[in-house]
MARSETOR-419027 format. One record per residue (C-alpha): x, z, y. Coordinates in nm, 4 decimals, always signed. Layout:
N
node x->X; z->Z; y->Y $
...
END
This chain:
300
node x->+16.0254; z->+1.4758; y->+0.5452 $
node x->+15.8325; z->+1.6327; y->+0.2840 $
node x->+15.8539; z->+1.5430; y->-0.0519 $
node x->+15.5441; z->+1.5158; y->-0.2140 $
node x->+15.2923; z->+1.3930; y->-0.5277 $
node x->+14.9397; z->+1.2357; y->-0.4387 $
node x->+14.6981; z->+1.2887; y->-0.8094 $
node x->+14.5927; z->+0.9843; y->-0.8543 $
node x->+14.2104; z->+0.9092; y->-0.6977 $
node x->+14.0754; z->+0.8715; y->-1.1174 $
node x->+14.1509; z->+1.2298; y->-1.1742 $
node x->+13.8810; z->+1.2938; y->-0.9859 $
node x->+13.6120; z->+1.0519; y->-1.1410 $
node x->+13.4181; z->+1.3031; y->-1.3708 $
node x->+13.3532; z->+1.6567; y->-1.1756 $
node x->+13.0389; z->+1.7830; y->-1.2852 $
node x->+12.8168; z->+1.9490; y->-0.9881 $
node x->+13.0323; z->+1.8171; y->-0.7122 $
node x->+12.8985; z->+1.4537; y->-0.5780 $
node x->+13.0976; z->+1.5201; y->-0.2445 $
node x->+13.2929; z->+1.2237; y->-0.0793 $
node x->+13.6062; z->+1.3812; y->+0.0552 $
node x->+13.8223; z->+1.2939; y->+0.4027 $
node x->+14.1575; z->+1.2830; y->+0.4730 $
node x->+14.3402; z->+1.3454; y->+0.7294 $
node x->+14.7673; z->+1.3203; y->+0.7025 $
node x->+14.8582; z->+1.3132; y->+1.0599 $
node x->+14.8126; z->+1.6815; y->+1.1574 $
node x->+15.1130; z->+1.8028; y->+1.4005 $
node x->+15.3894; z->+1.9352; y->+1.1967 $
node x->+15.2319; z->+1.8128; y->+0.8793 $
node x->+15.2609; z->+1.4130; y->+0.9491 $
node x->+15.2811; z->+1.2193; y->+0.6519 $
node x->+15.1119; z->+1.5181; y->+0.4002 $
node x->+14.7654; z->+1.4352; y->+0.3375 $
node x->+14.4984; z->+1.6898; y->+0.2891 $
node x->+14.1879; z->+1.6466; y->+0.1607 $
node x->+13.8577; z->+1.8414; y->+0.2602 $
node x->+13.4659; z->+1.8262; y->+0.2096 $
node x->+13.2335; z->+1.7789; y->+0.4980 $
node x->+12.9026; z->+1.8034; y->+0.4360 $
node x->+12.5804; z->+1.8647; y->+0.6517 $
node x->+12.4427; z->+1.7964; y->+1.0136 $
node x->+12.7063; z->+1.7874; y->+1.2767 $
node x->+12.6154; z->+1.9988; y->+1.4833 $
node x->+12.5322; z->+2.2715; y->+1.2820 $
node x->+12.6940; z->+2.6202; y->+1.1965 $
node x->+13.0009; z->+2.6021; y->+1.0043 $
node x->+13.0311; z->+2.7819; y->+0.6675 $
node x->+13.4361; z->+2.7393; y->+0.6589 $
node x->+13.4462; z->+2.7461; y->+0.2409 $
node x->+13.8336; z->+2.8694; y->+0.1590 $
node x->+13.9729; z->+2.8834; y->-0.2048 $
node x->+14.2840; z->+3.0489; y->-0.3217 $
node x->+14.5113; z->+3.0235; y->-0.6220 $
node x->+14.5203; z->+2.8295; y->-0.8152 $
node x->+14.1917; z->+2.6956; y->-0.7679 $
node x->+14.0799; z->+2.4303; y->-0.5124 $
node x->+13.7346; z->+2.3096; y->-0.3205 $
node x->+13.5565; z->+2.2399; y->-0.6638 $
node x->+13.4952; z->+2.6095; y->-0.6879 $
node x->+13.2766; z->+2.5895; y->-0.4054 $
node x->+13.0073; z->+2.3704; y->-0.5976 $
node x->+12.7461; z->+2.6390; y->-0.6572 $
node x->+12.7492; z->+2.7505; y->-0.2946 $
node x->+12.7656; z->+2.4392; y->-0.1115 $
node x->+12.4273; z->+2.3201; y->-0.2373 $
node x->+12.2661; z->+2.6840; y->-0.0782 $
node x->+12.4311; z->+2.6785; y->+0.2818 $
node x->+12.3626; z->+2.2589; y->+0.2773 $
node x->+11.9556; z->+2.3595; y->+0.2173 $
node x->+12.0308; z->+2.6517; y->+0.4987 $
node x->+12.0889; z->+2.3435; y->+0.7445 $
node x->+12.3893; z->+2.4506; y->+0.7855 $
node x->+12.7247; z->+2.2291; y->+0.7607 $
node x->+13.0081; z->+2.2683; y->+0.4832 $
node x->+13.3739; z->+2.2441; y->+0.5340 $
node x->+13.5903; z->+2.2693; y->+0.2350 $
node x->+13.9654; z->+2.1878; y->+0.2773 $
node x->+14.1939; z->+2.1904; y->-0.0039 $
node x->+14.5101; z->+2.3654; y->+0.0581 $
node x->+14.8182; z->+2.1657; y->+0.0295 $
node x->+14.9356; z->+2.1857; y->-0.3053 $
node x->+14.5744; z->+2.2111; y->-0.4778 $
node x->+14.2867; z->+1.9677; y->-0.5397 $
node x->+14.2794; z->+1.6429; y->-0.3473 $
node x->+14.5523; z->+1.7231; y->-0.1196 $
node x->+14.9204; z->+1.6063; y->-0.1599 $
node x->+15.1554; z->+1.8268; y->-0.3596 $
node x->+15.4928; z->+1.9008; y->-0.1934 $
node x->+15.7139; z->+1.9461; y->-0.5247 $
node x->+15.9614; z->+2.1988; y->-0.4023 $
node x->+15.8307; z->+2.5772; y->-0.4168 $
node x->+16.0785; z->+2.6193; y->-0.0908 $
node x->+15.8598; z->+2.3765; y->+0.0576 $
node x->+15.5796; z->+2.6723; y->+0.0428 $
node x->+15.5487; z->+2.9565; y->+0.2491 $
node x->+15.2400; z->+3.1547; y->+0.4602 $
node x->+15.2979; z->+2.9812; y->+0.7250 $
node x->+15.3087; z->+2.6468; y->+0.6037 $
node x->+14.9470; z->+2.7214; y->+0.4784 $
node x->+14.8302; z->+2.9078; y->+0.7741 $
node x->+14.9892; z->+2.6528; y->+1.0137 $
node x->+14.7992; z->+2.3821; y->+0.8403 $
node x->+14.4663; z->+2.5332; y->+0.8269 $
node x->+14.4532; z->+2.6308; y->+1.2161 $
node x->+14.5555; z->+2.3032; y->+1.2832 $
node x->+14.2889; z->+2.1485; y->+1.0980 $
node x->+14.0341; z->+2.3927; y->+1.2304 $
node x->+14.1393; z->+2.2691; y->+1.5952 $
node x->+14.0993; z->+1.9147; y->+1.4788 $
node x->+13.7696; z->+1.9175; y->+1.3417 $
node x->+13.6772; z->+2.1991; y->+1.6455 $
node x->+13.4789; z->+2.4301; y->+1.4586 $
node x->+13.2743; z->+2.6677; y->+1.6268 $
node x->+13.0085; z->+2.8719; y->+1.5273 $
node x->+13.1940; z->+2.9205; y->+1.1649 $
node x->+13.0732; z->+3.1526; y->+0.8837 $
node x->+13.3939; z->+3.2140; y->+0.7372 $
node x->+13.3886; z->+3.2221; y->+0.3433 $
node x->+13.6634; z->+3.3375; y->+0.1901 $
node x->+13.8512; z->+3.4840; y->-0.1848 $
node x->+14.1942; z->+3.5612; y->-0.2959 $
node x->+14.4163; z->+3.3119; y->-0.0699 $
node x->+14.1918; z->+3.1989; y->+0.1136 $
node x->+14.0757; z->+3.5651; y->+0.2321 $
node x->+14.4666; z->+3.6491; y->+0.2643 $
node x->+14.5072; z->+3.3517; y->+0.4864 $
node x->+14.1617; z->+3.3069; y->+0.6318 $
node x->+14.0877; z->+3.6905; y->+0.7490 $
node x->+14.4083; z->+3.6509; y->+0.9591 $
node x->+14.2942; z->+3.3598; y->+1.1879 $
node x->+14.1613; z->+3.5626; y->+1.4065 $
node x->+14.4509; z->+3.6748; y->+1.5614 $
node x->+14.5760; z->+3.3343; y->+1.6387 $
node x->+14.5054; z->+3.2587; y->+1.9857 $
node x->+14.1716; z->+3.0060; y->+1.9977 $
node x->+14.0707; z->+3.1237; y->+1.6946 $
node x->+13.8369; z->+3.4466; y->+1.7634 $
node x->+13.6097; z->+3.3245; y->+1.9260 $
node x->+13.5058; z->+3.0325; y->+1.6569 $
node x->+13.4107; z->+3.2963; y->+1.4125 $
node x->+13.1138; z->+3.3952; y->+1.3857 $
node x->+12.9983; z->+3.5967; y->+1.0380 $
node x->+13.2092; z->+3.6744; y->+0.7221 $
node x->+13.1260; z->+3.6248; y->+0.3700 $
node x->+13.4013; z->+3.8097; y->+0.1511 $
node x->+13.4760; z->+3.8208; y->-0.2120 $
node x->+13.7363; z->+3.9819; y->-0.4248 $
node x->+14.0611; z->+3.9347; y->-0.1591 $
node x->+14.2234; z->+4.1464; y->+0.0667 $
node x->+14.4511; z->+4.1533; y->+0.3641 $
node x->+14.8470; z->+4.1612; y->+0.2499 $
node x->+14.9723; z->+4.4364; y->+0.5093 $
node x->+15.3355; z->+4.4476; y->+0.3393 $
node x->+15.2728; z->+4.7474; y->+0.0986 $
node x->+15.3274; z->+4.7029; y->-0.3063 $
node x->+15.0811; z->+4.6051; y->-0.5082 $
node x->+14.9633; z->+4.7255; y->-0.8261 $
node x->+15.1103; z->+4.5931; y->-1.1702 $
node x->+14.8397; z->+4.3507; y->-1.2559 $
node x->+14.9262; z->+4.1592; y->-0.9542 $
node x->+15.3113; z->+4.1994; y->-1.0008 $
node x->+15.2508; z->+4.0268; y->-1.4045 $
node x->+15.0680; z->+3.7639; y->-1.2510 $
node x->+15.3470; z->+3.6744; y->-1.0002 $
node x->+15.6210; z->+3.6734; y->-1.2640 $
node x->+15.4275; z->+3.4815; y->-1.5194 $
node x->+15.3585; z->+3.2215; y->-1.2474 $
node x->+15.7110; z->+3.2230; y->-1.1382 $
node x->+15.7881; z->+3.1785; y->-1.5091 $
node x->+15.5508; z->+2.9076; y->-1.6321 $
node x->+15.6180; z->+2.5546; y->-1.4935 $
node x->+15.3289; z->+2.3980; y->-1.6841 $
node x->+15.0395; z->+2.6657; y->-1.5877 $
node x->+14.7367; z->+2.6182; y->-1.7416 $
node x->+14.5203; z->+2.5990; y->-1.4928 $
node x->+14.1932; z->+2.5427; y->-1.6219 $
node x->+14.2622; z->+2.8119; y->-1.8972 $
node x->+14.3248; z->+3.0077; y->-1.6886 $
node x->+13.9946; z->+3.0136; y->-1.4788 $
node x->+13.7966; z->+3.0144; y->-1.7306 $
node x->+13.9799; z->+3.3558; y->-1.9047 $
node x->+13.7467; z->+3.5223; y->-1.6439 $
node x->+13.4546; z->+3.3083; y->-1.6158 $
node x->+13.3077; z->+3.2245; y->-1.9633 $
node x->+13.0388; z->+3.0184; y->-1.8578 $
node x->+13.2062; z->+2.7253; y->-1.7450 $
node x->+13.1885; z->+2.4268; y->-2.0107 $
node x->+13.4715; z->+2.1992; y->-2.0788 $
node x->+13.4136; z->+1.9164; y->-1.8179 $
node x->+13.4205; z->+2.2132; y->-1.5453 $
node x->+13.7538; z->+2.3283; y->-1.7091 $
node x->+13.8706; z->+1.9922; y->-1.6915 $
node x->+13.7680; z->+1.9685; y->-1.3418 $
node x->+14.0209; z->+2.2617; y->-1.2779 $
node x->+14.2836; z->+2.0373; y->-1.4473 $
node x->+14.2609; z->+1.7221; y->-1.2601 $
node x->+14.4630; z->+1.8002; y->-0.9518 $
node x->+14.7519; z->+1.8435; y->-1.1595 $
node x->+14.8450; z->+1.5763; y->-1.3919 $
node x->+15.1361; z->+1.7218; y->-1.5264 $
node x->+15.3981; z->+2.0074; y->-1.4405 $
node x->+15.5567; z->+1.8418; y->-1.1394 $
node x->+15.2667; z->+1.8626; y->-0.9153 $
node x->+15.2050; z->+2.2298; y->-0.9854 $
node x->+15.5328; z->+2.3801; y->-0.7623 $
node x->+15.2528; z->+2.5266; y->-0.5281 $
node x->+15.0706; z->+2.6772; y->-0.7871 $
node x->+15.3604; z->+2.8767; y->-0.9370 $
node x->+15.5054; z->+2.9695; y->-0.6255 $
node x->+15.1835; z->+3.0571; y->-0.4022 $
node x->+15.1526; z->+3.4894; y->-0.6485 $
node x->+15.5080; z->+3.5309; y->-0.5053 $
node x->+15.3907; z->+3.4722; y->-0.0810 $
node x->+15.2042; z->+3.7752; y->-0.1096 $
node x->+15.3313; z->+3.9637; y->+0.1633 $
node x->+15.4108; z->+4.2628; y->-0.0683 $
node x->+15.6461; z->+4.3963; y->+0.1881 $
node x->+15.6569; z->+4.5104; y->+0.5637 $
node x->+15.8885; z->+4.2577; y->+0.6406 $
node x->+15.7682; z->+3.8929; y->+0.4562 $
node x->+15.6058; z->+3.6262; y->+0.6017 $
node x->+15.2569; z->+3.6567; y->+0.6851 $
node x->+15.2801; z->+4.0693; y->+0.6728 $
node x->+15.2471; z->+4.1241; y->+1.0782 $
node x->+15.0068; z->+3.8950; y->+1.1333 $
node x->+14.7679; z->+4.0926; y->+0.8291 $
node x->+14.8610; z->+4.4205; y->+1.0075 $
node x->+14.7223; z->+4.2661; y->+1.3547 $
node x->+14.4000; z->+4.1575; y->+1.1701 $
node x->+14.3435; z->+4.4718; y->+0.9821 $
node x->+14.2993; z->+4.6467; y->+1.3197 $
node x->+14.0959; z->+4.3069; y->+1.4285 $
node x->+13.8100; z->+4.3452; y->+1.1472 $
node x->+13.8541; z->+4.7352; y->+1.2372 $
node x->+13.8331; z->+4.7827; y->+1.5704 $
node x->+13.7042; z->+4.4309; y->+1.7560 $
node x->+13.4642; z->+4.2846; y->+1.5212 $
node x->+13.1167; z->+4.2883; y->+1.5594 $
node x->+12.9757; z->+4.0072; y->+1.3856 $
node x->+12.7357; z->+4.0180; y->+1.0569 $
node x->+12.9387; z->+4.0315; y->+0.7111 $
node x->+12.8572; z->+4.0116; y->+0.3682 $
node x->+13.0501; z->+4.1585; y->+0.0913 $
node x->+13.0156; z->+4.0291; y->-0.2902 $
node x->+13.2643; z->+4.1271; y->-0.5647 $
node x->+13.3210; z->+4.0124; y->-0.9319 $
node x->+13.3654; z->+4.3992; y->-1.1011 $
node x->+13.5470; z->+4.2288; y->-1.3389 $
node x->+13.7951; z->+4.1334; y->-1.1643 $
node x->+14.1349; z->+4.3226; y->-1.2754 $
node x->+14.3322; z->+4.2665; y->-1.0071 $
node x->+14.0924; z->+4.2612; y->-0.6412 $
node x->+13.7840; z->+4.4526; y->-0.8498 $
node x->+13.5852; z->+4.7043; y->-0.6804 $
node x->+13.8743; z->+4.9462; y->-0.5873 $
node x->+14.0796; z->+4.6815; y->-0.4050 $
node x->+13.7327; z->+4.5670; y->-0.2304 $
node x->+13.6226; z->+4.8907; y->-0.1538 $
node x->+13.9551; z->+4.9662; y->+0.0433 $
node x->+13.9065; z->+4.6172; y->+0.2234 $
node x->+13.4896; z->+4.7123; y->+0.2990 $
node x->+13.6598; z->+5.0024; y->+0.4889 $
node x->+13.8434; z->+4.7400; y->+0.7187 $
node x->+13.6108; z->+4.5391; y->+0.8094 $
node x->+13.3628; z->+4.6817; y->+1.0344 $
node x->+12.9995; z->+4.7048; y->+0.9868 $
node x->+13.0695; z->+4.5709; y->+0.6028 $
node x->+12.7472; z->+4.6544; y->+0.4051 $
node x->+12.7477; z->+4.7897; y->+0.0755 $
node x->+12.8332; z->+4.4876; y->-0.1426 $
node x->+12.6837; z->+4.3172; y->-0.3780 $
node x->+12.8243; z->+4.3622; y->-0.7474 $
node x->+12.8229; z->+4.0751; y->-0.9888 $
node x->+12.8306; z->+4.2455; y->-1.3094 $
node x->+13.0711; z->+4.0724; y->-1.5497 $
node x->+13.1743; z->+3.8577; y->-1.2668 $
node x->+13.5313; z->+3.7812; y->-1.2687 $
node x->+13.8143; z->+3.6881; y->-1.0175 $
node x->+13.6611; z->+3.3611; y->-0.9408 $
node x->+13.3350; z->+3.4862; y->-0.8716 $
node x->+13.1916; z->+3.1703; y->-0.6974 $
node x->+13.1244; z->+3.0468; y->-1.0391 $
node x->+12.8228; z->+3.3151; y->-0.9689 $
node x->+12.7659; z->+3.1667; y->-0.6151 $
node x->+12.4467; z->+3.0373; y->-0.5803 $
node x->+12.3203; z->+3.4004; y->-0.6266 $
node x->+12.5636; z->+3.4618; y->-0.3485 $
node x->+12.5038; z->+3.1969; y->-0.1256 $
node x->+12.1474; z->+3.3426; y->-0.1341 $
node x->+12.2047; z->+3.6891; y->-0.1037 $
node x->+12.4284; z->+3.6252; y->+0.1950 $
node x->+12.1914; z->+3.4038; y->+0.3747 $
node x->+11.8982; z->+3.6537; y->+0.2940 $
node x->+12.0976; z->+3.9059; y->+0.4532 $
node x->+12.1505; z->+3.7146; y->+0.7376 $
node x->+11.8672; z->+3.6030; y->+0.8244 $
node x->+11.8091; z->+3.2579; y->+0.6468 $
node x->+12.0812; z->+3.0640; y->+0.7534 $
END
């Protein structure tokens, strides 16, 4: 058994921009007893925009996006990740791994059976979510890609900026997570920041945070680094489905250079679209990409 933290439910009383009632569900096989927490939103029977946030961030960064695909018609799913937002918060890093995440989130895909799912992904939740198809089941559910500032971890080293994030991560129990979102995103005002804040009451619910930098597959052999090399050659060679591309330029650690490489993956990728100024969390600029993407799909 697990041990975890549940943030209390009056955290959560005060997000600005994000009226969404979330679900639970804490009986998912090989995760009984954790409960996760995700937004569902929109008809049905719909298309899926599958809305994946990364570290150490969790649905709430969705909020200016969610409105767009909602008008679309289409349907919203936003899970938070074990260890971030609603969800519980296993307290020993040990307890984290790529799997564990990757596990959870194709098991929750099965039990909600998405299909027809616009996958919308940045930092973890592109390193995690661009892999799923090469789970068995999972192909065939995805439909179109949105992608912003994230890449696929393939096992090679990264670049320094990454490595000084890891190690001050590793190093600070207490992170300050809503300072640090808004170091890159100027705009937000002090109820957002504090919105940021709330899944994590105090130090002991923020293992996952701290530990998540260090998962990176940064090395042929670590978890998670096969199944990246088998979708590289996925979004390469087998996929055929519409993408759109949008990247924060300034972004110091999965900017333009880091996209640019991934755009060269992924084929068909148009030329992206550049937010100028934007930084690592750029769906804090999303309704302008929620547009864009739809635009350039179509509509919807």
């Amino acid at each position: 058994m697990i041990e975890a933290k549940r943030t209390p439910e009056d955290r959560f009383a005060h997000l600005p921009g994000f009226p969404y009632t979330p679900h639970y569900v804490e009986d998912l096989p090989g995760y009984q007893g954790l409960r996760a927490a995700y937004i569902d939103e929109g008809p049905q029977g719909a298309p899926v925009f599958l809305c994946l946030h990364g570290e150490p961030s969790w649905s709430y960064l969705y909020r200016r996006m969610i409105p767009v695909f909602l008008e679309s018609g289409g349907r919203v799913v936003a899970p938070d990740f074990l260890g971030f937002g609603r969800s519980d918060k296993p307290v020993k890093q040990s307890d984290y791994s790529f799997p564990f995440h990757r596990d959870w989130l194709i098991a929750l895909i099965e039990r909600l059976d998405l299909t027809n799912v616009t996958l919308v992904v940045q930092d973890w939740g592109g390193l995690i979510g661009l892999t799923l198809p090469v789970h068995e089941g999972m192909r065939a559910r995805i439909a179109r890609l949105i992608v912003m500032n994230t890449g696929l971890a393939t096992g090679q080293s990264p670049g320094p900026g990454f490595m000084a994030w890891k190690n001050y991560a590793l190093s600070t129990p207490d992170l300050p997570i809503g300072a640090l979102i808004a170091r890159g995103t100027p705009h937000l005002t002090p109820e957002e920041i504090a919105a940021y804040d709330a899944p994590f009451p105090d130090a002991s619910y923020k293992a996952g945070a701290q530990v998540w930098p260090a998962l990176v597959p940064v090395e042929p052999d670590m978890p998670g680094a096969a199944e990246s090399r088998a979708a590289a050659e996925f979004w390469s060679n087998d996929w055929s489905g519409p993408t759109f591309m949008a990247v924060g330029d300034a972004d110091p650690v999965l900017g333009p250079p880091q996209m640019a490489a991934l755009a060269k993956r992924i084929n068909g990728c148009p030329e992206p679209l550049m937010i100028k100024g934007g930084g690592h969390f750029v769906q804090e600029w999303g309704e302008e990409i929620a547009r864009a993407a739809l635009a350039h799909f179509g509509g919807r």
